[in-house]
DRENPA-3360 file (N, C-alpha, C; in nm, 2 decimals, always signed):
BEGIN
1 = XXXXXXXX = +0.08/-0.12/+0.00/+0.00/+0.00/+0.00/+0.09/+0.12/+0.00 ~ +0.02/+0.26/-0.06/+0.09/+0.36/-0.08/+0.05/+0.44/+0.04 ~ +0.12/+0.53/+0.11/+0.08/+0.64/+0.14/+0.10/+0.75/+0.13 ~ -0.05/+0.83/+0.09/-0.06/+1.01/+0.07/-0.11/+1.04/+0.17 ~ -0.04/+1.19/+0.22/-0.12/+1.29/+0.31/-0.05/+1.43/+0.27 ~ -0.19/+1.48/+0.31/-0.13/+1.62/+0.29/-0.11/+1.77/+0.34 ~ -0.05/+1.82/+0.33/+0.04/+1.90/+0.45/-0.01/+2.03/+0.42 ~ -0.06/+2.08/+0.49/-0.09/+2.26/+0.50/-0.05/+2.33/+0.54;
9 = XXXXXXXX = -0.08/+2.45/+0.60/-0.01/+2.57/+0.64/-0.03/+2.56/+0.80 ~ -0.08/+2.47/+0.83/-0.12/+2.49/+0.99/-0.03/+2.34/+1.03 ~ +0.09/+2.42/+1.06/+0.22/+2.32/+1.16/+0.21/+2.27/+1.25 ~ +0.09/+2.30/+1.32/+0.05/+2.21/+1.48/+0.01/+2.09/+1.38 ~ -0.02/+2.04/+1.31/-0.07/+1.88/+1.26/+0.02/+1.84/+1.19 ~ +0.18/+1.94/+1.14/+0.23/+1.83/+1.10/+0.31/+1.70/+1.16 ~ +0.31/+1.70/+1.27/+0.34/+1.57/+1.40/+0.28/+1.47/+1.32 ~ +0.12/+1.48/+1.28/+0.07/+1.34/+1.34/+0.09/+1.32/+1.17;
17 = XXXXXXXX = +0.14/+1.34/+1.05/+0.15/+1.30/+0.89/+0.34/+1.26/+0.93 ~ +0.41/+1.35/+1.01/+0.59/+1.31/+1.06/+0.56/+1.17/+1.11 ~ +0.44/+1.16/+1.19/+0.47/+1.07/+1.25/+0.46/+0.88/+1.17 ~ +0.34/+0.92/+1.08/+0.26/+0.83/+0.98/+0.40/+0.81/+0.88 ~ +0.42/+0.91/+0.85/+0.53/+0.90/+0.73/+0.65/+0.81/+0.82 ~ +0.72/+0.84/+0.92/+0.85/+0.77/+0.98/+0.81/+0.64/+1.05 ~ +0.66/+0.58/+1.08/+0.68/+0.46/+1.07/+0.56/+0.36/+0.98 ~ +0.51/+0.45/+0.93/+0.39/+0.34/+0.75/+0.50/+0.25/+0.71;
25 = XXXXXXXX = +0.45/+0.11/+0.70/+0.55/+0.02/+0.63/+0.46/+0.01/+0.51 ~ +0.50/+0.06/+0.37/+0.44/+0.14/+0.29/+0.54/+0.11/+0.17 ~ +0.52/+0.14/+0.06/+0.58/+0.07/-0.12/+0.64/+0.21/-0.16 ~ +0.53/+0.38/-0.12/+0.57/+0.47/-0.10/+0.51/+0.63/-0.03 ~ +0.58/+0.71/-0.04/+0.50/+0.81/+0.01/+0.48/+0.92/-0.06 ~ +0.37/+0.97/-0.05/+0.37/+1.09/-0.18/+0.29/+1.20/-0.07 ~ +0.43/+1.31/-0.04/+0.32/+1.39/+0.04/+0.25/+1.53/-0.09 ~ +0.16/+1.57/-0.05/+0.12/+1.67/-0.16/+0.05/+1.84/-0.03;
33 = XXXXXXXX = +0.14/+1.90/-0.07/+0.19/+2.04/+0.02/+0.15/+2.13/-0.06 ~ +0.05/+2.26/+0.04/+0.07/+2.38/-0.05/+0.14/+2.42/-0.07 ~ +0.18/+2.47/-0.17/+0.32/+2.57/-0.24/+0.33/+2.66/-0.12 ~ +0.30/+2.73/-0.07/+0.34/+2.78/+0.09/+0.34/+2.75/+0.14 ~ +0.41/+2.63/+0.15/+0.46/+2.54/+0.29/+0.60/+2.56/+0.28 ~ +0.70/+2.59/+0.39/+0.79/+2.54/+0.36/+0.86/+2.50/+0.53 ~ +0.98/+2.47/+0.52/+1.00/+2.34/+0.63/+0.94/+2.22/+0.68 ~ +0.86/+2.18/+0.58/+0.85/+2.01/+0.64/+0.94/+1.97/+0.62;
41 = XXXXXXXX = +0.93/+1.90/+0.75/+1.03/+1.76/+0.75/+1.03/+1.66/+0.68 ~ +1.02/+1.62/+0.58/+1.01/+1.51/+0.43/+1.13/+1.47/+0.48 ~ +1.12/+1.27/+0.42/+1.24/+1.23/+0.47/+1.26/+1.20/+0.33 ~ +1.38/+1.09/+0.29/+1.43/+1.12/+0.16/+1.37/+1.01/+0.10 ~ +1.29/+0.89/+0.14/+1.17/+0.84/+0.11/+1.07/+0.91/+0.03 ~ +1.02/+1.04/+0.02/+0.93/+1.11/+0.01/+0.91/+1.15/-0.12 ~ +0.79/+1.17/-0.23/+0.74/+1.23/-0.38/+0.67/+1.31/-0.27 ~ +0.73/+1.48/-0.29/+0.69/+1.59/-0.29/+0.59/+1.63/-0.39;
49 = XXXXXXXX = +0.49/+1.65/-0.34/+0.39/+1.74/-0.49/+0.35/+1.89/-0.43 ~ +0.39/+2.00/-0.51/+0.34/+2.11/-0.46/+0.24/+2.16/-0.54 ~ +0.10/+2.21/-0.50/+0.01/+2.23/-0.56/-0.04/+2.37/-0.49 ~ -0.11/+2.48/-0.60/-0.16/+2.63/-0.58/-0.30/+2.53/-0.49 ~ -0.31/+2.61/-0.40/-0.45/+2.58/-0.33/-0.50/+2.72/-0.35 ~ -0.49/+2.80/-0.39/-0.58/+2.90/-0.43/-0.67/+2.90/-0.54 ~ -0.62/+2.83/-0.64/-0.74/+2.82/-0.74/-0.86/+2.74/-0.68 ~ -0.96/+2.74/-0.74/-1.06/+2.69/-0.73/-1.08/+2.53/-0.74;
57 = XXXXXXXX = -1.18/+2.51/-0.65/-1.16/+2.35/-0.65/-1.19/+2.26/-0.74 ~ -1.25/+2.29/-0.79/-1.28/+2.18/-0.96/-1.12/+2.22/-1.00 ~ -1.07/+2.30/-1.03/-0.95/+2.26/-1.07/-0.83/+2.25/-1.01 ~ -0.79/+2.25/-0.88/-0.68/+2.17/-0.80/-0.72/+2.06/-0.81 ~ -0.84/+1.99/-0.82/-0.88/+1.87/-0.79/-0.82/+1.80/-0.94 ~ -0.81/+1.92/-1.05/-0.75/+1.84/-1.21/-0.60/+1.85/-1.15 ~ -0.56/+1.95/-1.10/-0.47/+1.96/-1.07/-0.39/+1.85/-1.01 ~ -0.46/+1.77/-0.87/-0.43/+1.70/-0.80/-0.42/+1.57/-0.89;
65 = XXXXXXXX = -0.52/+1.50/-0.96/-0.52/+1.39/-1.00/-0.45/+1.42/-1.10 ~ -0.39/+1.48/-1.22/-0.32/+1.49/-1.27/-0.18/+1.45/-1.22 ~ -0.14/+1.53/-1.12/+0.00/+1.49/-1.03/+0.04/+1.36/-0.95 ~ -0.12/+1.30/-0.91/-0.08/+1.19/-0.81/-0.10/+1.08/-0.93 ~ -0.15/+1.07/-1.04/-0.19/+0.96/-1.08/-0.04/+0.93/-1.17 ~ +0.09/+1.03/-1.19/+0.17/+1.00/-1.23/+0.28/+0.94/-1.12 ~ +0.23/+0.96/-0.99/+0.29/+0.89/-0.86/+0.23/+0.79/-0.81 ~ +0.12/+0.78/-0.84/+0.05/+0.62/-0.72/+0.05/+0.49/-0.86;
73 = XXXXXXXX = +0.12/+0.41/-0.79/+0.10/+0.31/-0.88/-0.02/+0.23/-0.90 ~ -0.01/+0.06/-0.91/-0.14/+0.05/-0.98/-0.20/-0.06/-0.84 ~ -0.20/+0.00/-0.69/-0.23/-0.04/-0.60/-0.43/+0.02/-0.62 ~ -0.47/-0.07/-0.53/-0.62/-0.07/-0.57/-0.66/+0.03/-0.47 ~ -0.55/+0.07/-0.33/-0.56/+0.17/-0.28/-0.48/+0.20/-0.22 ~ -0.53/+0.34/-0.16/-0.39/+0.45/-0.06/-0.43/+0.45/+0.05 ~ -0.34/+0.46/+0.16/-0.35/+0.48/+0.31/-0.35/+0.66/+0.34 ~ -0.46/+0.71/+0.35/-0.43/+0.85/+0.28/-0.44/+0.96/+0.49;
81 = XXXXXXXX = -0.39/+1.09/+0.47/-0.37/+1.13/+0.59/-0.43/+1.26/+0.57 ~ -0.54/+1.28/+0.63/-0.60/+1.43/+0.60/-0.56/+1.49/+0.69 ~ -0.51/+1.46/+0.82/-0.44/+1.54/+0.91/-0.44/+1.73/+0.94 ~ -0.38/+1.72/+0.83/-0.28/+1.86/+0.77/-0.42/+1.92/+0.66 ~ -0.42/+2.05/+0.66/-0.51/+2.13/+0.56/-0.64/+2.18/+0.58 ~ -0.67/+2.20/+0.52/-0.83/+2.26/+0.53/-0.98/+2.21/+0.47 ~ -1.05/+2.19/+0.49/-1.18/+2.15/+0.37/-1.17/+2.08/+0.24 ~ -1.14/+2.26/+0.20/-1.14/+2.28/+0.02/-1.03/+2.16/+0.02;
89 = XXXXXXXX = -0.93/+2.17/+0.07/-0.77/+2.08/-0.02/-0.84/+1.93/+0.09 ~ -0.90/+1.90/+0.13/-0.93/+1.78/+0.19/-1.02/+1.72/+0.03 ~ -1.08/+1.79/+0.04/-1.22/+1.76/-0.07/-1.14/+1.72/-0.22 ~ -1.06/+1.82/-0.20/-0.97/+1.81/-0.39/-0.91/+1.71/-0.35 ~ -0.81/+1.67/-0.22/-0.77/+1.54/-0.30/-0.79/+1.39/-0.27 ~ -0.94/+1.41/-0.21/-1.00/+1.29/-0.18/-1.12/+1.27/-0.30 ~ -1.12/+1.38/-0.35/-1.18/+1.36/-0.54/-1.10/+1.29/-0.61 ~ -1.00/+1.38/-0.61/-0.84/+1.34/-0.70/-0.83/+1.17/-0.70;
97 = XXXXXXXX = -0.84/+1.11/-0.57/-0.76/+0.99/-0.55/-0.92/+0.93/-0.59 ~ -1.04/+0.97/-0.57/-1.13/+0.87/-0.59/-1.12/+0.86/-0.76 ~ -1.09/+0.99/-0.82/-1.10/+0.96/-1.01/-1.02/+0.89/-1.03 ~ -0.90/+0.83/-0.96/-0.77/+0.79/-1.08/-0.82/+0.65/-1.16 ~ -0.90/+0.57/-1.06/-0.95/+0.56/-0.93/-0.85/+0.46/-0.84 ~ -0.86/+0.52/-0.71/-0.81/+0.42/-0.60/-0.91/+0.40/-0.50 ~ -0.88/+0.31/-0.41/-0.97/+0.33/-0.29/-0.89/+0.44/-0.18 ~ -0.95/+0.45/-0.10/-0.87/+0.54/+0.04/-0.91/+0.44/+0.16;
105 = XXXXXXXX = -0.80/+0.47/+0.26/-0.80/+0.40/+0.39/-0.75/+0.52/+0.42 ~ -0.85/+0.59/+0.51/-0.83/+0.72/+0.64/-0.73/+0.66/+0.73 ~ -0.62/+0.73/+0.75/-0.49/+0.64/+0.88/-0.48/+0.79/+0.96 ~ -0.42/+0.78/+1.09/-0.39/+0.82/+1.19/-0.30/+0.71/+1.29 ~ -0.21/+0.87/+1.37/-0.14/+0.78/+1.46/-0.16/+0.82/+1.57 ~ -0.18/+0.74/+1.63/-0.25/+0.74/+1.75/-0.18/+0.73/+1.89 ~ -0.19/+0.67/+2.02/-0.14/+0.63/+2.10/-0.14/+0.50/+2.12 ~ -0.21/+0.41/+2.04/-0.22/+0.31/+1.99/-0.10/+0.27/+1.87;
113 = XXXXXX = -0.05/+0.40/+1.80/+0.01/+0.34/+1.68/-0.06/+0.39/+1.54 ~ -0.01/+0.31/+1.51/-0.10/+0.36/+1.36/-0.23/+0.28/+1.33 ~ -0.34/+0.32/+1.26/-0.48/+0.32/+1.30/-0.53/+0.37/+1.16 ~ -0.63/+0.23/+1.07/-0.70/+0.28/+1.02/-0.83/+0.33/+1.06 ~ -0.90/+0.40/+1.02/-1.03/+0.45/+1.07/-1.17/+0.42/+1.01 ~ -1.18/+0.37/+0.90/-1.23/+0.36/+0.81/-1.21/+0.16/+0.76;
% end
């Protein structure tokens, strides 16, 4: 299984996608970041995608699946991390991954560990 999550502008949640990314036993990671992000801690594991979250959502969401579908291979689904971000970029790229199409598995790490939800 692959894992995507994606990282916003609000750095109090990047912990819990650091934490997903440094121990997902995973094929790969593709995190996908607003272009104003800068300082995550990406490890060298990591397909960086940077995407405008300002345009409009119909099209980040072309946006989105255009970029991930040249990164997710041909797994039937992703272990995906909404963690990080807002609504709008929640919605674009849980469209995104539902067109290419994959399935999604909502993960979180917990005190437990890592944790699907879904």
């Amino acid at each position: 299984m692959e894992f995507v999550a994606f990282v916003g502008e609000d750095k109090e949640n990047w912990g819990q996608v650091t934490a997903l990314m440094n121990r997902m036993d995973c094929e790969k990671i593709v995190i996908v970041k607003n272009n104003k992000v800068s300082g995550f801690p990406a490890s060298s594991k990591c397909e960086m995608i940077d995407v405008d979250t300002t345009k409009p959502l119909v099209e980040l969401k072309k946006e989105l699946m255009t970029k991930l579908k040249e990164r997710i291979g041909m797994d039937f689904e992703v272990a995906l991390s909404i963690a990080s971000g807002n609504g709008k970029e929640h919605m674009a790229i849980i469209s995104a991954l539902l067109s290419i199409p994959v399935g999604i598995r909502l993960v979180i790490f917990s005190k437990n560990g890592i944790e699907f939800v879904n």
